[in-house]
C-alpha positions as a Markdown table, in Angstrom:
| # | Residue | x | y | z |
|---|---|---|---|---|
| 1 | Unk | 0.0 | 0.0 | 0.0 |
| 2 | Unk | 2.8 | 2.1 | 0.8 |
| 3 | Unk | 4.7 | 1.8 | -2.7 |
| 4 | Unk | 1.1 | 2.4 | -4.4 |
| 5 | Unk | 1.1 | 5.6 | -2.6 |
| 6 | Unk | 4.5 | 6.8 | -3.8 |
| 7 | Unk | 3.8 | 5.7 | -7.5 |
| 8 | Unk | 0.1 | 8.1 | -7.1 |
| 9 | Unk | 2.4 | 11.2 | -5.5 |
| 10 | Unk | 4.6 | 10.7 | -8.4 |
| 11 | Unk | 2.6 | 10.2 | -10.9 |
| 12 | Unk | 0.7 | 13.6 | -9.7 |
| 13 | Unk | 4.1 | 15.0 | -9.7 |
| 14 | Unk | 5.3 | 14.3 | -13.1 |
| 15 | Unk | 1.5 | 15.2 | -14.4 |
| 16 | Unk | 1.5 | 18.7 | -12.7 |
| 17 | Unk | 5.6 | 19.1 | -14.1 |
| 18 | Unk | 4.4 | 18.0 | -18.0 |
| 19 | Unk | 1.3 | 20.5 | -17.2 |
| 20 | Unk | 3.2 | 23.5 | -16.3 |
| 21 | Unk | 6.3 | 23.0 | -18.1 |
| 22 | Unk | 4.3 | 22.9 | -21.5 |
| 23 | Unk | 2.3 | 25.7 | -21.1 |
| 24 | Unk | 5.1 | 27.8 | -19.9 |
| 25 | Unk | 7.7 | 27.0 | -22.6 |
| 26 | Unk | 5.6 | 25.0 | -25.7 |
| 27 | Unk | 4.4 | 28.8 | -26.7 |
| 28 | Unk | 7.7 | 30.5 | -26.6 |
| 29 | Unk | 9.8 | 28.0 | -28.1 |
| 30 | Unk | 7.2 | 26.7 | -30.5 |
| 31 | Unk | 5.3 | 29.9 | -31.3 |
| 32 | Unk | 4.6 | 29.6 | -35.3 |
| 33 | Unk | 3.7 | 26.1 | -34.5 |
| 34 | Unk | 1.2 | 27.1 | -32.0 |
| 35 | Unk | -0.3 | 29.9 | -34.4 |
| 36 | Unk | -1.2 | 27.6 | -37.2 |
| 37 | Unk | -2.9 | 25.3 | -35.0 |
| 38 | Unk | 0.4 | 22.4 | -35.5 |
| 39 | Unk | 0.4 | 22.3 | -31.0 |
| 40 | Unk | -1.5 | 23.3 | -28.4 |
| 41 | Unk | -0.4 | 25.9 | -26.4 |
| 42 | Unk | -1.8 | 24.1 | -23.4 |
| 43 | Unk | -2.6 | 20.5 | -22.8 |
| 44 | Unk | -6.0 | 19.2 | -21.6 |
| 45 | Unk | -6.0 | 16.9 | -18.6 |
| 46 | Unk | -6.3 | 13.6 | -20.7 |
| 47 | Unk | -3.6 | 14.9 | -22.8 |
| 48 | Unk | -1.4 | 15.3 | -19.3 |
| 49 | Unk | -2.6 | 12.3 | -18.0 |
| 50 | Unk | -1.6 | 10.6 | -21.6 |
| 51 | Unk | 1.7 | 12.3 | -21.9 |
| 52 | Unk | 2.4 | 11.5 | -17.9 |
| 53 | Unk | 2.0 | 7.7 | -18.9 |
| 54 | Unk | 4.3 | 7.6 | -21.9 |
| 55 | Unk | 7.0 | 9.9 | -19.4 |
| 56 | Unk | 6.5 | 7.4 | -16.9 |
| 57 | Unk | 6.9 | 4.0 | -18.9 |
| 58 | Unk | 9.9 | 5.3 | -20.2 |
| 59 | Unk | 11.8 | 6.5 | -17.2 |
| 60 | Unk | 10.4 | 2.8 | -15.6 |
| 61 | Unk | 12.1 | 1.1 | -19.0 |
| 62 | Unk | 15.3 | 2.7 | -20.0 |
| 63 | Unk | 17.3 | 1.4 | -16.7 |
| 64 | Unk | 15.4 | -2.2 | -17.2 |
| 65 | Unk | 16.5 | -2.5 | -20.5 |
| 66 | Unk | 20.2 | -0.5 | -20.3 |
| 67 | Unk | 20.7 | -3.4 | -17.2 |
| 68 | Unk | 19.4 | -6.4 | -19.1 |
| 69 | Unk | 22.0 | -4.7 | -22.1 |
| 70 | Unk | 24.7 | -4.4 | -19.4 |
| 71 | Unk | 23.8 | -7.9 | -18.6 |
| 72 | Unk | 23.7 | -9.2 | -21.7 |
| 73 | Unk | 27.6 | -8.0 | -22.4 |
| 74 | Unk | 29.1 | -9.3 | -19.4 |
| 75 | Unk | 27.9 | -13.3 | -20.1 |
């Protein structure tokens, strides 16, 4: 129960960090993208939470597989 409580705070975490992070540099960097509609200059909740799952599965993969590589060399 304890661990499912960490991955909910972090999960919030990361959500809230894609949230704010986009809106605050997606319009500057990307602004001629933004103005002909290519991006959104802020992300809706399910495109957050959508964008918070890829994030996630890939910070969870890349030491998994970079180990099992690592692994893999050594035998």
């Amino acid at each position: 129960m304890k661990y499912l409580l960490y991955a909910l705070v972090v999960f919030v975490g990361v959500s809230l960090f894609l949230g704010i992070t986009w809106a605050w540099i997606v319009p500057d960097v990307f602004a001629g993208a933004v103005k002909e509609g290519l991006l959104p200059d802020k992300l809706s909740l399910l495109q957050t939470l959508k964008l918070t799952i890829v994030v996630v599965t890939i910070v969870i993969l890349i030491p998994t597989t970079i180990q099992g590589v690592i692994e893999a060399v050594r035998k």
